[in-house]
N, C-alpha and C positions, 0 to 999 in steps of 0.2 A: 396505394396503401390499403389493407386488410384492416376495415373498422372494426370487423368481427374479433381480430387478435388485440387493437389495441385496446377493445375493452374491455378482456380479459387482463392483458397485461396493468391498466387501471384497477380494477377490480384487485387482483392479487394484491395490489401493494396498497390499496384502500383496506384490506383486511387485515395487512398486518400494521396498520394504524392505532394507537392508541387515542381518541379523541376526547377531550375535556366534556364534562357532563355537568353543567349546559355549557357548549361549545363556546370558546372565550379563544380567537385568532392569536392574541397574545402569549397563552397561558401555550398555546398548542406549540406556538413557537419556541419559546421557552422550553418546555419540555423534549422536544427534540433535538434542543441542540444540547440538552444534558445528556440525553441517549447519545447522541455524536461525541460529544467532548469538547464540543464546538459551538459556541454560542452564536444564535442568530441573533442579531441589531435590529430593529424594526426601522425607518429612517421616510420621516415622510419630507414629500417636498411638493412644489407647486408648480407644474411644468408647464411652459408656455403652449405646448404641442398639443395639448390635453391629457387629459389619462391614461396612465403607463405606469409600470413599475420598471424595477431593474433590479436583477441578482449579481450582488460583485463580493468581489473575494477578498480577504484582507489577509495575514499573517496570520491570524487569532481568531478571528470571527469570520461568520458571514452577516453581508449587510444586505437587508431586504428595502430597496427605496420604492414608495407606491406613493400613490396621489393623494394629495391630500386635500385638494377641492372637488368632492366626490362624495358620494351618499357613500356612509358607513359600512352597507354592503357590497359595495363597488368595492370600497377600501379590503374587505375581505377578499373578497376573490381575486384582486392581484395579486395580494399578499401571497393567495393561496396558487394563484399561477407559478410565482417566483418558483415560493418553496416547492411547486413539483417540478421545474424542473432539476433541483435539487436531489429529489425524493427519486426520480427520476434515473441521474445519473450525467445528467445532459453536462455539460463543461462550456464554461466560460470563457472566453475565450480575452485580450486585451481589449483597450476602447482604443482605435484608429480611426476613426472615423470623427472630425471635428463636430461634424453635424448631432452627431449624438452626445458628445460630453456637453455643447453649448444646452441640446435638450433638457439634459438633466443637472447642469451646475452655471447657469448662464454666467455669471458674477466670481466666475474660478479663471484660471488659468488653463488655457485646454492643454499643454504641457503636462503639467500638475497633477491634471483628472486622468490623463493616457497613464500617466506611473502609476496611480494609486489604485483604479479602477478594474477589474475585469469585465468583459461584457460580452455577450454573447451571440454568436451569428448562427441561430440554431437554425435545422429545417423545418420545411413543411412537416415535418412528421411529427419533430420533439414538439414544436407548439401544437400540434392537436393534441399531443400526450399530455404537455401540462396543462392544456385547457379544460382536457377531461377529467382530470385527475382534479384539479382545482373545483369542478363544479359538482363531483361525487363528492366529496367530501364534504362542500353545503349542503348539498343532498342530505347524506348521513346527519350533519351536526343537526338539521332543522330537523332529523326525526328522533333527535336527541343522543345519539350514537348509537341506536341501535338499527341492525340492517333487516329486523325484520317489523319494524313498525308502518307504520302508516304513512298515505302518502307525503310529499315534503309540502314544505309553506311555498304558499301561492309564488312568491318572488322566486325563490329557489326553481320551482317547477318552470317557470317562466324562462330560466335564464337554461336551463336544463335544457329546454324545447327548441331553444334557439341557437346554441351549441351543436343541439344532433341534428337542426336541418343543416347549418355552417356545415358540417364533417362531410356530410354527406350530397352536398352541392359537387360536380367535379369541376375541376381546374378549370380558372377560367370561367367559368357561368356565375 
């Protein structure tokens, strides 16, 4: 994988971003899915596996499921994982896999959750793309939306630093 393109390809699509000012995860959501036509759900739950999100598909909407036993930040950045890969292009793909619907609906029917759900077996590549993409974007909100301001809030920076040594670790190490 070429880090160098995919942060360009982040970068592009982080500019053509409209981000809420002061940056509100909900409101962002919101607003994109009026630019869509397509409403995003926000849908927290409480996963036994620990913290995770999921992007699934419905008829009408998309539903963003993230954790909800999780510092409010954390809650952001799944959020904002999901929606890249979203923003992204990435595709969903159905839930087969029992192991994953009991993760995120224990108390359902894993039948039920296979019809209803879409989920996604993306690769190594699409999650470093929504991962970057997720974390430019706190970036930018923590400097208020704009790309030429000063540096981001300690947290943000924090999680920024450890995203670009993760990318850049190779397979395996």
């Amino acid at each position: 994988m070429d880090l160098r393109r995919l942060r360009q390809r982040c970068a592009a699509r982080l500019r053509e971003l409209d981000l809420p000012v002061p940056f509100d995860v909900r409101a962002f959501c919101e607003a994109l899915g009026a630019r869509r036509g397509r409403p995003i759900r926000l849908c927290p739950l409480i996963s036994p596996a620990g913290p995770c999100g999921l992007w699934a598909v419905g008829t009408q909407a998309d539903f963003i499921f993230y954790e909800q036993a999780t510092s409010p930040l954390h809650q952001e950045h799944i959020i904002l994982h999901e929606v890249s890969h979203l923003l992204c292009g990435h595709q969903p793909t159905r839930v087969s896999d029992e192991e994953g619907s009991r993760l995120f609906f224990p108390d359902l029917d894993v039948e039920m959750v296979n019809r209803v759900l879409g989920r996604a077996a993306y690769s190594a590549e699409e999650e470093r793309e929504a991962e970057l993409l997720a974390t430019l974007i706190l970036e930018r909100a923590a400097r208020g939306g704009f790309t030429n301001a000063g540096p981001a809030a300690p947290e943000v920076a924090t999680l920024l630093d450890r995203l670009e040594a993760a990318l850049e670790r190779p397979a395996g190490g």
